[in-house]
C-alpha positions as CSV (number, residue, x, y, z in Angstrom):
1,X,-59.7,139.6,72.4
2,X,-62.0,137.5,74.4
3,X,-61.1,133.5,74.1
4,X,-64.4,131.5,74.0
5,X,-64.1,128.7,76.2
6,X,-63.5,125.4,74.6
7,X,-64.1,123.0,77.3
8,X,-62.4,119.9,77.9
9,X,-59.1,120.1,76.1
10,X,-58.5,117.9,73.0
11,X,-55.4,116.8,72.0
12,X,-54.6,114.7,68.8
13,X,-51.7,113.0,67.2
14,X,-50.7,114.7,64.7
15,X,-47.6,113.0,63.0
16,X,-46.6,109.6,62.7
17,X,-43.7,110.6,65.3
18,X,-46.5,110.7,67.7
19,X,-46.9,114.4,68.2
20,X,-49.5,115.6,70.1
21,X,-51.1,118.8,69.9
22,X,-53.5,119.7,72.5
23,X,-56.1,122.4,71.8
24,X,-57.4,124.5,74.2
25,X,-59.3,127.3,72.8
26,X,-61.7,127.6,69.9
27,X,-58.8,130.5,68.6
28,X,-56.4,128.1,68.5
29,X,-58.8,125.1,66.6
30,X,-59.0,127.9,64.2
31,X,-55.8,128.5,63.3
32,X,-55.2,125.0,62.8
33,X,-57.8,124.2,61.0
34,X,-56.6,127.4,58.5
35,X,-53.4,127.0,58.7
36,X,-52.1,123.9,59.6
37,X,-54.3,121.4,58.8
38,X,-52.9,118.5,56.5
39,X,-56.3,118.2,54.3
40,X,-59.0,120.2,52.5
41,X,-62.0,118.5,52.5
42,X,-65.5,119.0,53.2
43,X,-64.8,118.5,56.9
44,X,-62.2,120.6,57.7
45,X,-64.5,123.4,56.6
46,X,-67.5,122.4,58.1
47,X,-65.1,122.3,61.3
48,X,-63.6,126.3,60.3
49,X,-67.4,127.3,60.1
50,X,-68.9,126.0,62.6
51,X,-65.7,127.6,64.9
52,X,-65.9,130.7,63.5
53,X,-69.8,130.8,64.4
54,X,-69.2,129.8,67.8
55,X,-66.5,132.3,68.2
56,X,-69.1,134.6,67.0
57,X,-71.6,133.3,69.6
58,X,-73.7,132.4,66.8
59,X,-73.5,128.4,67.0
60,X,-73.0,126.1,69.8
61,X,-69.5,125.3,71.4
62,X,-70.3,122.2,71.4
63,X,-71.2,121.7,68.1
64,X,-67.8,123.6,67.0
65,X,-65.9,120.6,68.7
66,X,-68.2,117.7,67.4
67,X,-67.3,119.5,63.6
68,X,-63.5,119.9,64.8
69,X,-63.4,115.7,66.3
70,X,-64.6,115.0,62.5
71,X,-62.5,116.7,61.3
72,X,-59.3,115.3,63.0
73,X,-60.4,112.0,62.3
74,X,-60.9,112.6,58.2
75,X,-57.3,114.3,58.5
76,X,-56.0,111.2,60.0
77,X,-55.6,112.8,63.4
78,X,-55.8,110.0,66.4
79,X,-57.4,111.0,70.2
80,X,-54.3,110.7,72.4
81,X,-56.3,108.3,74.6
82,X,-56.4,105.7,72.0
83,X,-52.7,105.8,71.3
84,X,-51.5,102.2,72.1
85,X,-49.2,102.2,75.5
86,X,-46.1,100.3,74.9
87,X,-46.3,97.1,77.1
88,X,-43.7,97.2,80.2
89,X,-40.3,94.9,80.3
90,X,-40.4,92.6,82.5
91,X,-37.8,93.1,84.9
């Protein structure tokens, strides 16, 4: 199997431990969004359809991650980036 090339990775927070996943390939934004994903809601399967086309070649990578960011934010997922960095001690 051919893995369709993703991009930029993305990588969420995914529990309020502060696990991040990041996700590499439109495969593995796939099986998350089938089988992991905390929600079923009109995004997450916007999201698994517009993947699947794009694994398919039918649709637009990009618009496959667009679908997946919505997603992740209507699951309660958080972009790493904007994770707050804990301030320093002072020493």
């Amino acid at each position: 199997m051919i893995e369709i090339n993703w991009g930029k990775p993305l990588s969420f927070v995914v529990s309020p431990e502060g696990d991040v996943q990041k996700f590499t390939t439109a495969e593995q934004a796939r099986y998350w969004l089938r089988k992991k994903w905390p929600v079923a809601d009109s995004a997450r399967d916007r999201a698994l359809h517009r993947v699947e086309a794009a694994m398919e070649c039918l649709a637009p990578v990009g618009a496959a991650r667009r679908a997946f960011i919505s997603a992740a934010k209507t699951a309660g997922f958080m972009p790493e980036n904007l994770m707050m960095q804990p301030e320093r001690e002072a020493a």
